[in-house]
GUDREN-351834 format. One record per residue (C-alpha): residue in one letter; x, y, z. Coordinates in steps of 0.001 Angstrom, whole numbers, plus 524288, in hexadecimal, padded with zeros to 5 digits. Example, Ala and Ser with C-alpha at 12.3 -4.5 7.8 and 13.67 -1.06 7.14 Angstrom:
<vexdrens>
A8300C7EE6C81E78
S835667FBDC81BE4
</vexdrens>
This chain:
<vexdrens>
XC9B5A8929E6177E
XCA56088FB360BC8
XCAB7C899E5607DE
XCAF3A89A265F91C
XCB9878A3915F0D6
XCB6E48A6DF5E1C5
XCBCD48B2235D9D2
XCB6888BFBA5D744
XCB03A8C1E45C9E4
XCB8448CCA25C419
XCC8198CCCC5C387
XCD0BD8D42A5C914
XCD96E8DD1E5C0CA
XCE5788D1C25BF0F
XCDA678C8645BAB0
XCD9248C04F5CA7A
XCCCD98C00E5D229
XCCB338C2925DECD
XCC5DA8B8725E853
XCB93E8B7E05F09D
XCB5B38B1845FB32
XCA6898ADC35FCD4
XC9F928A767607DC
XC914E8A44660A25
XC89D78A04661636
XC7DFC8A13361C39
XC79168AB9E6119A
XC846A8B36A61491
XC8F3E8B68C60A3C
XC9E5A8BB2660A67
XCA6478BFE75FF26
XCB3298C30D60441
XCBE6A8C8585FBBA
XCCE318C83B5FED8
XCD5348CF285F4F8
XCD96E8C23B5EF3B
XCD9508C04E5E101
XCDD268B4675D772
XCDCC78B0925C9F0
XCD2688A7FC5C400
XCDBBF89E095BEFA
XCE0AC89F1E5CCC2
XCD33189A5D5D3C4
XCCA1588F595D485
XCBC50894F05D206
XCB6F2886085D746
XCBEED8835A5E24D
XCC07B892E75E73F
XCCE93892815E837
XCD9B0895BE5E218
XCE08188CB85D698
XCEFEA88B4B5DCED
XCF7E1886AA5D210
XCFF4787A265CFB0
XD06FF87EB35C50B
XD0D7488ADF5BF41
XD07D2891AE5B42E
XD0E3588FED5A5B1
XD19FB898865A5EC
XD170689BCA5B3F6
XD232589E7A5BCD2
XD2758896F05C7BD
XD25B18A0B65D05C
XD192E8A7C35CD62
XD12A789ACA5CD0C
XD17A38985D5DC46
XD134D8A5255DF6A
XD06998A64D5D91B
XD03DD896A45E1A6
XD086A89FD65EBD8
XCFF4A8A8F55EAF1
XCF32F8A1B15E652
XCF4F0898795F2E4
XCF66E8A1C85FB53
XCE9C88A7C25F667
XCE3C489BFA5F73F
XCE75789926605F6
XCE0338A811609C4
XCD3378A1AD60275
XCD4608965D60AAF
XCD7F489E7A615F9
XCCD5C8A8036135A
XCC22189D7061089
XCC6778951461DEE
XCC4E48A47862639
XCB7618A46A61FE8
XCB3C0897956237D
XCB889898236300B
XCB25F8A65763310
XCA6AB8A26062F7D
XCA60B8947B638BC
XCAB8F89ECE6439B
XC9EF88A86664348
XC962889C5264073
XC9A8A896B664CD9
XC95C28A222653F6
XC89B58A0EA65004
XC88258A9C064782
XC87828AD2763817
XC92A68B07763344
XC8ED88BDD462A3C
XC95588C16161E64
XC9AE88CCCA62243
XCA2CD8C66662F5C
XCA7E98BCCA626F3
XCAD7D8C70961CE0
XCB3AF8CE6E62759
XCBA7F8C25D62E84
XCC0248BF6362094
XCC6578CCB661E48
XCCBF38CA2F62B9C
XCD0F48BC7962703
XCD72C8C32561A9C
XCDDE58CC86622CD
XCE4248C33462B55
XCE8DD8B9B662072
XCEDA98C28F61685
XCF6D18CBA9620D4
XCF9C78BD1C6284E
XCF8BF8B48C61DF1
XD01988B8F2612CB
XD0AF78C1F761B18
XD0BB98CBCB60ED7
XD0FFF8D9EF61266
XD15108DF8D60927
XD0BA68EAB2606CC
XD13728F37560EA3
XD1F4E8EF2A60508
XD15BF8F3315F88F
XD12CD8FFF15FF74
XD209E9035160335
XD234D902845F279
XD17BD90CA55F072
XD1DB0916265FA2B
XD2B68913FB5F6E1
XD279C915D85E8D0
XD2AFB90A035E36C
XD1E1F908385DDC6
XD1BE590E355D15B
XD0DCA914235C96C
XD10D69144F5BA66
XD1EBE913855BBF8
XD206391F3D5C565
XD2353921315D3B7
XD17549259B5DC85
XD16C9932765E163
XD1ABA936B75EDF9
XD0DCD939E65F190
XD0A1992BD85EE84
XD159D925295F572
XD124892D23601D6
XD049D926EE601E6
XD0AFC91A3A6026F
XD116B91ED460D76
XD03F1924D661354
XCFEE1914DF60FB3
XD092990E78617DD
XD098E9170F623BE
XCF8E4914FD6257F
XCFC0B9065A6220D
XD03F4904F862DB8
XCFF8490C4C63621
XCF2519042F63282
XCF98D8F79063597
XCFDF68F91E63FF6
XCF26F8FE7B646C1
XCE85C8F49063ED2
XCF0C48EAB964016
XCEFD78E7576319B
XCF9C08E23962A1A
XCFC4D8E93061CE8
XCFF948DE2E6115E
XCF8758DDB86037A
XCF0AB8D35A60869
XCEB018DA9C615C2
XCE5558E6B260B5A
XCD76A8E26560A1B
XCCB408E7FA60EF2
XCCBCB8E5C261BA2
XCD7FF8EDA361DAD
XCD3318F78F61429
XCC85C8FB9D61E04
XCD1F68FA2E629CA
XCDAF5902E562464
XCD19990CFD61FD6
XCCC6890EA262DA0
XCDA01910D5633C0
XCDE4D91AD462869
XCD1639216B62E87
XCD3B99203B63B2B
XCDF7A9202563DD3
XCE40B92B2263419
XCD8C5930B6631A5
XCD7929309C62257
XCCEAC933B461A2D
XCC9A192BD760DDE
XCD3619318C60626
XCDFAA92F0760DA5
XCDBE69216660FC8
XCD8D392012601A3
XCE7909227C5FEC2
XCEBA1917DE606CC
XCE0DA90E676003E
XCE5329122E5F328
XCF4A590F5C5F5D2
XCF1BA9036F5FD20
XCEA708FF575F01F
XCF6FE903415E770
XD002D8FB425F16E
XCF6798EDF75EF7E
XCF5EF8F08E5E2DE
XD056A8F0625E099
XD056F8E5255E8FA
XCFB8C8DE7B5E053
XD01DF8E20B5D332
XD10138DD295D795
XD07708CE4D5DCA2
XD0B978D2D15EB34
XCFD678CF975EE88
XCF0F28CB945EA80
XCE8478D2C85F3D5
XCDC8B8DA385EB7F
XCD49F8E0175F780
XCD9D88EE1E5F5D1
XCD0D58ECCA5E8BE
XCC4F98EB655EE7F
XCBA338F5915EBA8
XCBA5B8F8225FA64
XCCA298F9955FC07
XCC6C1909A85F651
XCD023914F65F8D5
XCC73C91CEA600BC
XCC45092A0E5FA31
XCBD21934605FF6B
XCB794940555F664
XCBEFA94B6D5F87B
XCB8E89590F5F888
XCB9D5963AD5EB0F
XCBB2596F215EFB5
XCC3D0979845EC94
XCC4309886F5F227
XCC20D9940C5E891
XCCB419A0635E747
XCC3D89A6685F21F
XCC3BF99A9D5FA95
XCD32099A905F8D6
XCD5CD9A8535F9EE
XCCD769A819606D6
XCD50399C4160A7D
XCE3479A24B6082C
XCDD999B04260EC6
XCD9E09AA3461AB6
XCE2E79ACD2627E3
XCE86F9A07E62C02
XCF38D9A65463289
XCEF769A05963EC1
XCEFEE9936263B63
XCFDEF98F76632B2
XCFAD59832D63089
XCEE589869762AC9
XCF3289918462332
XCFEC8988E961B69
XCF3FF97EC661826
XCEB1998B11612B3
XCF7319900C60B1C
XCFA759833E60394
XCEC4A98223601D0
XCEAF098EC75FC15
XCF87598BAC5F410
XCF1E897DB05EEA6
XCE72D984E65EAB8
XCEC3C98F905E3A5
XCF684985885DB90
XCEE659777D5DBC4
XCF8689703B5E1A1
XCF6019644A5E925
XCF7DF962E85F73E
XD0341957405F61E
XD0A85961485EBF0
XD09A996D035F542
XD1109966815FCE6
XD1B8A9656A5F33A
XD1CFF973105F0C7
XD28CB97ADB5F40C
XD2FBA987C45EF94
XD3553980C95E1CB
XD26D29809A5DBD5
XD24EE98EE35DCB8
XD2B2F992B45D1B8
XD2B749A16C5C9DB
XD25C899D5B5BC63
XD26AF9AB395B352
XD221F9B3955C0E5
XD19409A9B05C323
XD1A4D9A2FE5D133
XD1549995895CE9B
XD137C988A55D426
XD1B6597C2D5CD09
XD1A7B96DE15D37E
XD19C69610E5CF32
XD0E6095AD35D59D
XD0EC494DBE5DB60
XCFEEC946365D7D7
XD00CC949DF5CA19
XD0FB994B475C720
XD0B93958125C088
XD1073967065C0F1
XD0A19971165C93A
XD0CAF97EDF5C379
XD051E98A145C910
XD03F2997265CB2D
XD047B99CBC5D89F
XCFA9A9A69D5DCE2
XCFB909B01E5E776
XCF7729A7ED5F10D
XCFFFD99D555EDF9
XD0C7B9A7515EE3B
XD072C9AE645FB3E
XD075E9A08360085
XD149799C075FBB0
XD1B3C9A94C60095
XD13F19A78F60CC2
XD1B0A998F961078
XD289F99EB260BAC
XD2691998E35FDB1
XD1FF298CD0601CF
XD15B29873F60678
XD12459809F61400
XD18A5975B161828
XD0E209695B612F4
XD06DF9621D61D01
XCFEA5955EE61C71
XCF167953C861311
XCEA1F9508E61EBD
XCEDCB95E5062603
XCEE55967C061AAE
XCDF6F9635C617A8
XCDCE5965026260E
XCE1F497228628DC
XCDCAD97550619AC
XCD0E69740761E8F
XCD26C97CCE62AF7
XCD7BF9874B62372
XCCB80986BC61AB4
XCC293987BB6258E
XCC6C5992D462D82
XCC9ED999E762050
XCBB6F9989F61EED
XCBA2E98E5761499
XCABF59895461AEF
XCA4F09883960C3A
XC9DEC97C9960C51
XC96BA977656006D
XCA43C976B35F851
XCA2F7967B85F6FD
XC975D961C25F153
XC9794956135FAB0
XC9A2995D80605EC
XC92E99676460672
XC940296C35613BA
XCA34196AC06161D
XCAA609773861715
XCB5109791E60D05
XCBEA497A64615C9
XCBBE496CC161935
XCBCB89681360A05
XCCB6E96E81609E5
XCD6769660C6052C
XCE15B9645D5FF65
XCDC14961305F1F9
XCD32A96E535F29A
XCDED2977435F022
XCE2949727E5E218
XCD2619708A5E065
XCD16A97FB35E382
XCDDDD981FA5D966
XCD7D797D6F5CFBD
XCC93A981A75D27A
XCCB1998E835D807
XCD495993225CCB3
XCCBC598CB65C134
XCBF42993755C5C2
XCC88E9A0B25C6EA
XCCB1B99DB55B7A9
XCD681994CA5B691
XCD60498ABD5AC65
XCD47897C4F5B13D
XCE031979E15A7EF
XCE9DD983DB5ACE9
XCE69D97F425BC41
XCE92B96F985B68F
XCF564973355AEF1
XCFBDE97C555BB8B
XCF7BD971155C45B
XCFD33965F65BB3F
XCECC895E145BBF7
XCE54295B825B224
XCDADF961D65AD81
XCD2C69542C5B130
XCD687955EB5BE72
XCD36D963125C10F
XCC689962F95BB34
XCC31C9553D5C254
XCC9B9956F45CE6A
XCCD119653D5D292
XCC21696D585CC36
XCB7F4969345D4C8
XCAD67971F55D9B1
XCA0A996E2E5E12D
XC9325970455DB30
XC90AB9798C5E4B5
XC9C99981C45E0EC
XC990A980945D3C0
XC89A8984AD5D5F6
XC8E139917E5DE97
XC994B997605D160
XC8C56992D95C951
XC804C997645D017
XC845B9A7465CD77
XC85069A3CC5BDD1
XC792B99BAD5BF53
XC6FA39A66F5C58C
XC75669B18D5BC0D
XC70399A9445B0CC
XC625C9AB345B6B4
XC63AB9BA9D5BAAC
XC5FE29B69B5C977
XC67DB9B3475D54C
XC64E19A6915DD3F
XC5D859AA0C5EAAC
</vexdrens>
């Protein structure tokens, strides 16, 4: 068994390929990939090996020729290294007796990489890259990141460590490949019990950091864009209550149970003004303002750097006065959504059928905090509210509401249509 390296077919997007190893024996067959990538004028399609450079390039500097020796050698000595582990893996399981298979011989490789690239090249400064995004150094289009944004930085390097220290797994740009990607997804599920979303968060900033990394030539390491490094995404549900739903909701006695109650109440507020969850939080006693007799809602919202300005219904005043002006202190995503749902069930919100792909979950159990600006928007358009007047209070587009917010189930849909349907024909269904 000789194993061999040659260059993918298609570039990548700054015009280098990434490098393969193959191996045949016995019938068998490994293509193994390492998130290393090189030019063409950079690599030796007969000999398998990178071209390291005698002389400087016309008008080259000094420098970036040493470096870019530098670098090519060193990536040089990991396909030596690499080739030698694969050689000498195979001759180990041989010895045994046995065939070495294919899918052994991957996994001892991954292994290899993992040990060479934290050991071999000592770099760490990924934690120095993700420091920048959370002290908001790092810049999109010229402006700072959001607060929001910066905090799931934060979020990014308190799982990281806490991963590291438990796994121990060395975080650099060269130790983010596959191998940790499925590590670290099973502790961010174990350990803190995530769901696909959460974790997807952390996938998708982790991808922003290498990619920083990458653009400023910090690393060369393209494993974070594999097809199989995703941000995990799971589909959330579409529901949304109707008037009735919400004024059963907001009727029902939850005196007994304060904690539930408050979540109820800035449920019942986020529905009634189709504010997000992360700018409820925000709110205090200087965006109620008297507008012409008119109590109304005014905040800047934080996802889309746009204006809230709404109305406030009865409810939403009933709840205000009730909290002195304000409302509940905020508490965590995670426990909102969980006593959300509690509140829905013993305030008899036990419908199933309200999402097409699961049909027999209770609402209460499709509750979150998305459903309360989904209801706004819903609930006051089928009560004869243009779609235009609920985008412009909101500060969405029209795009968004109609893709995003106004979403009903078929069922839903078939039950406001089946009435209209049998009056055409005279006769009611059986």
């Amino acid at each position: 068994m000789e194993p061999k390296y040659y260059l993918s077919s298609r570039p990548n997007k700054d015009k280098t390929y990434l490098i393969r190893l193959q191996a045949k024996w016995q019938g068998q067959r490994v293509v193994f990939t390492f998130g290393e990538s090189v030019l063409k004028s950079d690599w030796n399609k007969k000999t398998g090996a990178v071209i390291i450079p005698e002389k400087k390039k016309t008008k080259e500097d000094v420098n970036d020729f040493n470096k870019r020796v530098k670098e090519l050698t060193a990536l040089q000595d990991k396909l030596s290294a690499l080739g030698d582990e694969a050689v000498k893996q195979y001759q180990n399981i041989s010895s045994t007796g046995a065939t070495p298979s294919a899918a052994l011989l991957k996994t001892s490789l991954m292994l290899f990489m993992e040990r060479y690239n934290v050991q071999g090249t000592g770099e760490s400064d990924f934690y120095e890259m993700l420091n920048r995004f959370i002290n908001g150094e790092i810049r999109r289009e010229g402006k700072r990141l959001k607060q929001n944004t910066t905090k799931g930085y934060g979020t990014l390097k308190h799982h990281l460590s806490k991963f590291s220290d438990k796994r121990k797994y060395d975080i650099t740009f060269q130790s983010i490949n596959n191998l940790f990607y499925g590590k670290y997804l099973a502790f961010l599920e174990d350990e803190f019990n995530l769901g696909p979303n959460s974790i997807g968060k952390d996938i998708k900033n982790i991808k922003s950091v290498m990619n920083q990394g990458l653009d400023e030539e910090l690393h060369h390491n393209r494993a974070f864009q594999n097809k199989s490094f995703t941000k995990p995404k799971e589909k959330t549900s579409a529901v949304y209550l109707t008037m009735d739903e919400l004024d059963q909701f907001y009727h029902f006695d939850l005196s007994g149970n304060k904690a539930l109650e408050r979540v109820r109440d800035v449920f019942i507020f986020m529905a009634h003004t189709g504010i997000r969850y992360s700018d409820r939080k925000r709110i205090t006693k200087e965006n109620i303002v008297n507008v012409d007799g008119e109590i109304m809602l005014v905040i800047k919202t934080q996802k889309v750097d746009s204006v809230v300005t709404v109305p406030l219904v009865q409810y939403c005043l009933s709840i205000l006065e009730k909290y002195d002006g304000m409302l509940p202190a905020p508490i965590s995503d995670q426990r909102f959504r969980i006593h959300l749902k509690e509140a829905g069930r013993l305030a008899g919100l036990t419908q199933t059928g309200r999402d097409p792909l699961q049909m027999e979950v209770p609402l209460y159990k499709l509750l979150g905090t998305h459903t309360g600006k989904r209801s706004f928007v819903t609930a006051y358009h089928e009560s004869g509210v243009p779609l235009e007047n609920l985008a412009r209070m909101i500060g969405t587009s029209m795009k968004t509401l109609e893709g995003t917010y106004r979403k009903t189930s078929a069922l839903d849909v078939a039950r406001r249509s089946g009435s209209a349907m049998r009056a055409i024909h005279g006769r009611k269904a059986s």
